[in-house]
C-alpha positions in Angstrom: 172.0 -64.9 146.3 173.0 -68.8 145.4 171.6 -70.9 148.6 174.3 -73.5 149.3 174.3 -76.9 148.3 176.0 -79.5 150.8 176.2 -83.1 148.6 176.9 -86.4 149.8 178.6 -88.9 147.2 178.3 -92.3 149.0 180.2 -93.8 145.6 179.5 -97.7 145.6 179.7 -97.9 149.3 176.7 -99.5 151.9 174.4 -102.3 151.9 171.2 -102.4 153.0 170.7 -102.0 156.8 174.3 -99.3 157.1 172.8 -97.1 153.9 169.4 -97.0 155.6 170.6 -95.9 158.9 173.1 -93.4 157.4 170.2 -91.8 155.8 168.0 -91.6 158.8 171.1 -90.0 160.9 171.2 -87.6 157.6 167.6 -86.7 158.1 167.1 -86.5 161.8 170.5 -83.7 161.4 168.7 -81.6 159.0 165.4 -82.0 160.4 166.3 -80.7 164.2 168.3 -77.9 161.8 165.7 -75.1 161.9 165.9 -72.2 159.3 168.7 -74.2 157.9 170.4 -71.6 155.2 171.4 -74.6 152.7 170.3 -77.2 151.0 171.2 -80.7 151.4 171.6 -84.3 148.9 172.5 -87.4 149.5 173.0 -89.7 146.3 173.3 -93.4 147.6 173.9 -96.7 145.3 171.6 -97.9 143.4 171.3 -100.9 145.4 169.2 -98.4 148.4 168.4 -95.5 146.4 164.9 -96.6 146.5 164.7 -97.5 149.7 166.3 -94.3 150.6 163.7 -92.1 148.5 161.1 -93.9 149.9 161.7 -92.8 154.0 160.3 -89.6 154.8 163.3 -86.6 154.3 161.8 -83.4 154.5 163.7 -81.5 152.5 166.5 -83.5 151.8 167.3 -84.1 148.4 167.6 -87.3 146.9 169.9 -88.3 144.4 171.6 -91.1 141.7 175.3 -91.5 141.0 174.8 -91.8 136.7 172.2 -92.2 134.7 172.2 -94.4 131.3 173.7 -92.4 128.3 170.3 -93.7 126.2 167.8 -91.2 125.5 165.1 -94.3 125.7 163.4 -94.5 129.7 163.3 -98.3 128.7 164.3 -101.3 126.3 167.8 -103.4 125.7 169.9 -102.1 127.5 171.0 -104.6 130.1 173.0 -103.3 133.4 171.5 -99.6 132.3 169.1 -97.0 134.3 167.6 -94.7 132.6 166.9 -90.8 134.3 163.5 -91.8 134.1 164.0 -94.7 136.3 165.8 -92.8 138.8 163.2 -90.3 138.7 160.1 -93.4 139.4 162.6 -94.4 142.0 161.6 -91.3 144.0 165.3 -88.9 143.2 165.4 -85.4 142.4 169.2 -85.3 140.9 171.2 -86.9 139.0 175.0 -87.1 139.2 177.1 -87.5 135.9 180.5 -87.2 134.4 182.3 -87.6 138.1 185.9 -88.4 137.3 185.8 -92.1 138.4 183.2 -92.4 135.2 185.3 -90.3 133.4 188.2 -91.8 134.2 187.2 -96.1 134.9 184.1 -95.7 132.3 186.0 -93.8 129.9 183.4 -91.1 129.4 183.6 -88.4 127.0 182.4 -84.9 127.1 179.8 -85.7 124.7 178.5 -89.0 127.0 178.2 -86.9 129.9 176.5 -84.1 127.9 173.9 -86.7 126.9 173.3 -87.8 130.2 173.0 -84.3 132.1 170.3 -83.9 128.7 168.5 -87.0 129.8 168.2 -86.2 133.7 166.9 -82.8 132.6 164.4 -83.7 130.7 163.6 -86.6 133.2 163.0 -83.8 135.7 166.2 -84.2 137.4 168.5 -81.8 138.5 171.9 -82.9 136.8 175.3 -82.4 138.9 177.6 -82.3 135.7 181.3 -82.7 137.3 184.5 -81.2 135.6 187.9 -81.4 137.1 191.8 -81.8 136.0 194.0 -84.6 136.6 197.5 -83.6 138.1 199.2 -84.5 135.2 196.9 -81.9 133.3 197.5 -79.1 136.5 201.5 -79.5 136.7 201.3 -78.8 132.7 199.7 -75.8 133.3 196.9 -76.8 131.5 194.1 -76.9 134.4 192.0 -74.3 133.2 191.7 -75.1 129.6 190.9 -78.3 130.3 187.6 -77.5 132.7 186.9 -74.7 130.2 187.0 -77.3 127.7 184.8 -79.7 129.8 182.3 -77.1 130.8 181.8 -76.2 127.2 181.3 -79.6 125.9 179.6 -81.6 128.7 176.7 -78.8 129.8 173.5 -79.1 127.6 172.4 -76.0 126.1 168.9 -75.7 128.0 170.8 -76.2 131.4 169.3 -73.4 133.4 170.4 -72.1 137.1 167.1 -74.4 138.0 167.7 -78.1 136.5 172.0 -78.0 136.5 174.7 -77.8 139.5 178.6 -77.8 138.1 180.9 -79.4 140.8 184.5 -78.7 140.3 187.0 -82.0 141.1 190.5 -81.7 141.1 190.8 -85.1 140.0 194.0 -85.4 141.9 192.4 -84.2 145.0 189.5 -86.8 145.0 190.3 -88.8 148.5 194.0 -88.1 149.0 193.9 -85.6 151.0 195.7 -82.9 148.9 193.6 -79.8 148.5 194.2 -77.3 146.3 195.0 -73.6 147.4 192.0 -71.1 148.1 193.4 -68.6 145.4 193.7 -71.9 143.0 189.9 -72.9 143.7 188.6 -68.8 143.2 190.6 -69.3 140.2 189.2 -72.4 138.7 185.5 -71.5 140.0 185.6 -68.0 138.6 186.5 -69.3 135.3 183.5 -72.3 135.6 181.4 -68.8 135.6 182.7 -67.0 132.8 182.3 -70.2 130.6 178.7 -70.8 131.7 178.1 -66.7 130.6 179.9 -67.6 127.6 177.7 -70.8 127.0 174.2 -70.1 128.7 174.4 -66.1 129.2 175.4 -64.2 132.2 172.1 -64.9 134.3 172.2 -68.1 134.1 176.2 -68.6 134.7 175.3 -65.8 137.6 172.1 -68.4 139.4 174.2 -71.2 138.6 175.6 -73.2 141.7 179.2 -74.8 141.4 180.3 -76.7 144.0 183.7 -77.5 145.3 184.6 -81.6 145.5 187.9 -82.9 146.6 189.2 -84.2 150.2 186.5 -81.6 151.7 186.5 -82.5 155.4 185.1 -80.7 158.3 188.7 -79.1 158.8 189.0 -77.2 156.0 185.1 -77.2 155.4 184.5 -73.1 156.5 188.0 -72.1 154.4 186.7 -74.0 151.2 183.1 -72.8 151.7 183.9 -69.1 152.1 186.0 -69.1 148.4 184.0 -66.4 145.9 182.3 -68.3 143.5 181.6 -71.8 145.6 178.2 -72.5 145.9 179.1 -75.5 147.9 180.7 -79.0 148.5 180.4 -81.9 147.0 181.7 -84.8 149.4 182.9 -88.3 149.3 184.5 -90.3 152.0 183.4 -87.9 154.8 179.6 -88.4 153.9 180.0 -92.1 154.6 179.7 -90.8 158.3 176.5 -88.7 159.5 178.2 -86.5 161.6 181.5 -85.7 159.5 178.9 -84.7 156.9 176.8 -82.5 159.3 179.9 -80.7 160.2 181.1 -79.7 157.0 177.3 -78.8 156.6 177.3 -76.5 159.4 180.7 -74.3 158.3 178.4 -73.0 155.8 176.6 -70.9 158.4 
């Protein structure tokens, strides 16, 4: 059975003394949450990660928004941080290929390939995001193109244990739209065949894929009870503690 995985994306949102406190509501909900039956990350900016990582979270994981494409853990690369920075930092995942660096940062299958390879081998657990925009879905093309994404962006030593897939209708991503249940079964049952085609059926099978787009604590328990998602991963309503929690708590 695939525990759950409830995912904060705070996205480059929070300074200092709001990140800090957001986290400690974030803990203080999970902690008073006995024999919780999911798991739980949080993957703040850089700018707190650290800080976050370093207060005590019980068994909250910890996570970065990217890591740099460069297999190096150091040297010239100015702006760059390397998995094995985010891993010293005190994280446990990794985040890569969300849209907004697919789509701002121009990253290509083979980028984010590289990158869920170096957060694996950092020790990370890498969230490798794949998703259609709505020109792509109205063309009839959404399938191929996450097919396309899952077979080009996932490493071939991902295992059930170091990789999460989160599925982002692009075109969902904070507008509100959401697409249909029998859409999302669709989309994530063809994330699994891929992986079995890729990695081999135990692996796609252990494999958690997550459902990210507009998931609020409204249609939380409706997304979260679609075969084949293993979870949410959540933008704007993990900015607030509570909204979070909620859409933590459909899961049970």
């Amino acid at each position: 059975m695939r525990r759950k995985l409830i995912a904060g994306n705070w996205k480059m949102n929070g300074l200092k003394a709001d990140s800090l406190a957001l986290a400690q509501a974030v803990f203080e909900k999970s902690a008073n949450q006995t024999n919780k039956s999911f798991d739980v990350l949080i993957c703040p900016p850089m700018n707190v990660l650290g800080m976050v990582a370093a207060l005590p979270h019980n068994d909250v994981l910890i996570g970065s928004q990217d890591v740099a494409e460069t297999v190096k853990p150091n040297g010239a690369f100015t702006g760059d941080v390397s998995a094995a920075m985010v891993k010293d930092l005190g994280a446990s995942c990794a985040i890569v290929g969300h849209s907004e660096r697919r789509q701002y940062h121009h990253e290509t299958d083979a980028v984010v390939c590289q990158k869920a390879e170096n957060a694996i081998a950092a020790g990370l657990i890498a969230v490798i995001c794949v998703g259609e925009t709505l020109a792509e879905r109205e063309a009839g093309q959404a399938l191929d193109v996450v097919q396309h994404q899952i077979a080009e962006s996932v490493p071939a030593n991902a295992t059930a244990q170091n990789t999460v897939i989160a599925y982002e209708p692009v075109w969902a991503i904070g507008t509100g739209k959401v697409p249909t249940t029998d859409d999302v079964a669709q989309i994530h049952a063809s994330i699994r065949t891929k992986l079995a085609e890729k990695l081999g059926a135990d692996v796609a099978e252990n494999m958690r894929i997550l459902y990210g787009g507009s998931v609020k604590p409204e249609n939380a328990k409706e997304l979260l009870s679609v075969a084949n998602v293993d979870g949410a991963l959540i933008g704007g309503a993990s900015l607030k503690a509570d909204s979070f929690w909620a859409i933590a708590e459909a899961v049970m």
